[in-house]
NUVOBA-478090 format. One record per residue: x, y, z of N, C-alpha, C in turn. Coordinates in Angstrom, 3 decimals. Atoms other than C-alpha are relative to their C-alpha. Last residue first. Layout:
BEGIN
PT       n.xx       n.yy       n.zz      ca.xx      ca.yy      ca.zz       c.xx       c.yy       c.zz
PT          X          Y          Z          X          Y          Z          X          Y          Z
...
This chain:
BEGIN
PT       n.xx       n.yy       n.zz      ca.xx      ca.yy      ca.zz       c.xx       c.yy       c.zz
PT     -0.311      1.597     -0.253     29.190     13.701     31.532     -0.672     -0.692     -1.532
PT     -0.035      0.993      1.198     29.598     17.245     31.763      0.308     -1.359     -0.104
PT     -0.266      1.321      0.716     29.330     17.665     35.289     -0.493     -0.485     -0.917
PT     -0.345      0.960     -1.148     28.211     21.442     35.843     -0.071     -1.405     -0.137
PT     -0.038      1.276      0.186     27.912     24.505     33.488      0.422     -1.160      1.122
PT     -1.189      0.455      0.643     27.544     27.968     34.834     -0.240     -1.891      0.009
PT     -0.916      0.676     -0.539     24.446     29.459     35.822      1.119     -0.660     -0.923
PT     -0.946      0.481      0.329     22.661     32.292     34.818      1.162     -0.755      0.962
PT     -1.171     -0.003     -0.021     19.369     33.473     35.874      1.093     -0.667     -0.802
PT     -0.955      1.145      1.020     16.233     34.218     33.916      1.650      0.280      1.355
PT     -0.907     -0.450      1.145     13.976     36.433     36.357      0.644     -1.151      0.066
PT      0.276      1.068      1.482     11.549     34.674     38.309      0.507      0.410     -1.275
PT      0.517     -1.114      1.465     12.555     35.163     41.601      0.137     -0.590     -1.352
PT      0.778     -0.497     -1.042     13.171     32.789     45.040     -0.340      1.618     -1.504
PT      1.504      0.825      0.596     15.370     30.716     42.625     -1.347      0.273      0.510
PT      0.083     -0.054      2.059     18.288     33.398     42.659     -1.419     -0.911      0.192
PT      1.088     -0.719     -0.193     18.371     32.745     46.911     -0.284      0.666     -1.360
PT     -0.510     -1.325      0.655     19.984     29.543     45.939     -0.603      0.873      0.270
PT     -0.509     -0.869     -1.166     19.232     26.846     48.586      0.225      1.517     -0.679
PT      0.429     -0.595     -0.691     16.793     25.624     46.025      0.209      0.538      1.419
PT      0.865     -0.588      0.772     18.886     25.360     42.914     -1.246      0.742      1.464
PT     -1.032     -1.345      0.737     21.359     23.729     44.741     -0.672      1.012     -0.350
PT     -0.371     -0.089     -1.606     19.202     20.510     46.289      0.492      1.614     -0.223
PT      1.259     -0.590     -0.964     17.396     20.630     42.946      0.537      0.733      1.398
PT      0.945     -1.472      0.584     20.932     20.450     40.943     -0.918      0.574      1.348
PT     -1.343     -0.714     -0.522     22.455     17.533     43.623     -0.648      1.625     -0.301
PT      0.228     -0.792     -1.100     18.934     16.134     42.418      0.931      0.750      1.053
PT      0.692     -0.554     -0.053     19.959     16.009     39.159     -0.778      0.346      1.296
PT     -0.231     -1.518      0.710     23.210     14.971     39.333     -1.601      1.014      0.457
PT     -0.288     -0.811     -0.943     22.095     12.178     41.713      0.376      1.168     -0.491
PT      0.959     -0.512     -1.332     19.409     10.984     39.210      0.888      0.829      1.142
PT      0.611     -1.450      0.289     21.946     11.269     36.290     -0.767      0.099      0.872
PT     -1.070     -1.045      0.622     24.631      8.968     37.676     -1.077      1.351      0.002
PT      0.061     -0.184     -1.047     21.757      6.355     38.853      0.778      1.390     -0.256
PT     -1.307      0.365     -0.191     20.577      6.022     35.367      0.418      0.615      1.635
PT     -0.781     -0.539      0.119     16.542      7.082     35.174      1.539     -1.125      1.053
PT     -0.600      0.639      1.202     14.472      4.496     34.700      0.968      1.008     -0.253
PT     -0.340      0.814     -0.237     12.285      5.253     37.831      1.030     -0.194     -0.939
PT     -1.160     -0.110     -1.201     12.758      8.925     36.924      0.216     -1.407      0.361
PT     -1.249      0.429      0.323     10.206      8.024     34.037      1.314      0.136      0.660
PT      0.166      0.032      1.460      6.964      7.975     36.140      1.266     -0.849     -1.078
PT      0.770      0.123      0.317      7.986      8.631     40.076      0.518      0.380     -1.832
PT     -0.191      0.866      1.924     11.227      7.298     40.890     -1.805      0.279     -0.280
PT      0.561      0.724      0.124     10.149      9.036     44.616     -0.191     -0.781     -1.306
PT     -0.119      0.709     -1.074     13.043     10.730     45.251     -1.091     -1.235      0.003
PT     -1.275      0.309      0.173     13.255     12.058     41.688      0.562     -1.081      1.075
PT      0.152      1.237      0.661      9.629     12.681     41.359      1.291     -0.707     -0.330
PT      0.770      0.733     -0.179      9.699     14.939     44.672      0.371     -1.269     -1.014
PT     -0.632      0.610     -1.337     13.059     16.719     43.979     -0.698     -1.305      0.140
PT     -1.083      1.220      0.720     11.244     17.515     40.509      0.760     -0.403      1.289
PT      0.756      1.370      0.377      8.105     18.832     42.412      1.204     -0.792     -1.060
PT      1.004      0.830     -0.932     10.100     20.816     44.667      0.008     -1.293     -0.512
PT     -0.963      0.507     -0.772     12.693     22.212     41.626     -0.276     -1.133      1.243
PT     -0.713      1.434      0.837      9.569     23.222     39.542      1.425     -0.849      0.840
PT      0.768      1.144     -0.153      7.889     25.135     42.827      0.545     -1.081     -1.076
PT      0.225      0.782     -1.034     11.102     26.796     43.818     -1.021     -0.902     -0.299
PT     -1.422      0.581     -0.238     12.010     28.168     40.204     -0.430     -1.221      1.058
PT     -1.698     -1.202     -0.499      8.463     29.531     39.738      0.801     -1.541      0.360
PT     -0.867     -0.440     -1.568      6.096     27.385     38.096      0.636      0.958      0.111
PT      1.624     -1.134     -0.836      3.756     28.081     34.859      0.358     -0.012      1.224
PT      1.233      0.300     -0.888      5.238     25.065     33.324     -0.413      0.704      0.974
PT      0.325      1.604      0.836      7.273     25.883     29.674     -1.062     -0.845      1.442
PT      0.398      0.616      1.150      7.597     29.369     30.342     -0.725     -1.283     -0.383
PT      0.837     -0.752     -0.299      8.375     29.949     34.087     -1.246     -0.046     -1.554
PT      0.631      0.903     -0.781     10.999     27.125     33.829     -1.769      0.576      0.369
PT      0.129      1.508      0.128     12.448     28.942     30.991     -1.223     -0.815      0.681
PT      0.669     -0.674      1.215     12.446     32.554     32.829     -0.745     -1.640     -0.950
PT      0.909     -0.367     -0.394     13.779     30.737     35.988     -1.465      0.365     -1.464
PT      0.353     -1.030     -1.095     16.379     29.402     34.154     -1.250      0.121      0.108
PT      0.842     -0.714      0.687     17.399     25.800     33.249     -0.261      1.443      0.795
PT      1.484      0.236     -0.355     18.730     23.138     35.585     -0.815      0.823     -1.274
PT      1.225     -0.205     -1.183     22.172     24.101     36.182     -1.526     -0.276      0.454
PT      0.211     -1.236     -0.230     23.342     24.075     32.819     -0.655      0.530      1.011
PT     -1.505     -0.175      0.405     25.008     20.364     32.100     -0.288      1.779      0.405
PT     -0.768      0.541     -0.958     21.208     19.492     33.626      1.962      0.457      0.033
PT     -0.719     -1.124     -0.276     19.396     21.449     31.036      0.897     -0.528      1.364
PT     -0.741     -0.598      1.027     18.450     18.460     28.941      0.677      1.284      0.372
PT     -1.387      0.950      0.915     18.242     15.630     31.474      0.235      1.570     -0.839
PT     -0.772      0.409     -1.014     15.564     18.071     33.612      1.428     -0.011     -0.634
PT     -0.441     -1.650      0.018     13.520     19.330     30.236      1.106     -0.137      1.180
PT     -0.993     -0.199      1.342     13.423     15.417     30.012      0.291      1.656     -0.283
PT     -1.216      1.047      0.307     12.452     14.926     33.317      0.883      0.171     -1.156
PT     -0.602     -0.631     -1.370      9.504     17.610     33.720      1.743     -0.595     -0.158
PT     -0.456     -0.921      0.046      8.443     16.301     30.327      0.898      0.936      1.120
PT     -1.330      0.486      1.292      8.211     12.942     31.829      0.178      1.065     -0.852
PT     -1.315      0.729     -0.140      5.994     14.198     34.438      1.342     -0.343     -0.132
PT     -0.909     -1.298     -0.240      3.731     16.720     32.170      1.611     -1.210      1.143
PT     -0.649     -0.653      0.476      3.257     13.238     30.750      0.761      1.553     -0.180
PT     -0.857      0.976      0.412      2.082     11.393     33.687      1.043      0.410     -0.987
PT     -0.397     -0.238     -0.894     -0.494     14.218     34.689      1.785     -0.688     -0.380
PT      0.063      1.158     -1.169     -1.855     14.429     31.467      1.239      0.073      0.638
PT     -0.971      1.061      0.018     -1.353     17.802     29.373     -0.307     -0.966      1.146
């Protein structure tokens, strides 16, 4: 997958588990071969830096989503790569 479009997959797997914490470990371990901490990083990263399609992200959903990251990697849950469970968070 090009660099650009793992990216914008990163983003749109983002937007779509966002009402669910982010996605779990298991998930995130699946679909790009990270652990918790490294997908959370590099989405912090392209979130702060509007890299790709994050530029064009709505302001609303950029701070959601990095509220998530921020969350996701104080958790000591994202430090393993079992599936956790989180509870839903600003349905919007």
């Amino acid at each position: 997958m090009h660099e650009t479009d793992n990216t914008n997959y990163m983003l749109t797997f983002a937007r779509k588990w966002r009402h669910w914490g982010g996605g779990s470990g298991e998930d995130i371990l699946v679909e790009f071969g990270l652990s918790q901490r490294e997908y959370f990083r590099k989405l912090l990263l392209l979130l702060d830096q509007r890299i790709g399609a994050a530029a064009d992200l709505p302001l609303p959903i950029r701070q959601q989503l990095t509220h998530i990251c921020h969350s996701r990697l104080r958790d000591r849950r994202t430090h393993r790569t079992a599936p956790s469970r989180y509870r839903p968070v600003g349905l919007d």
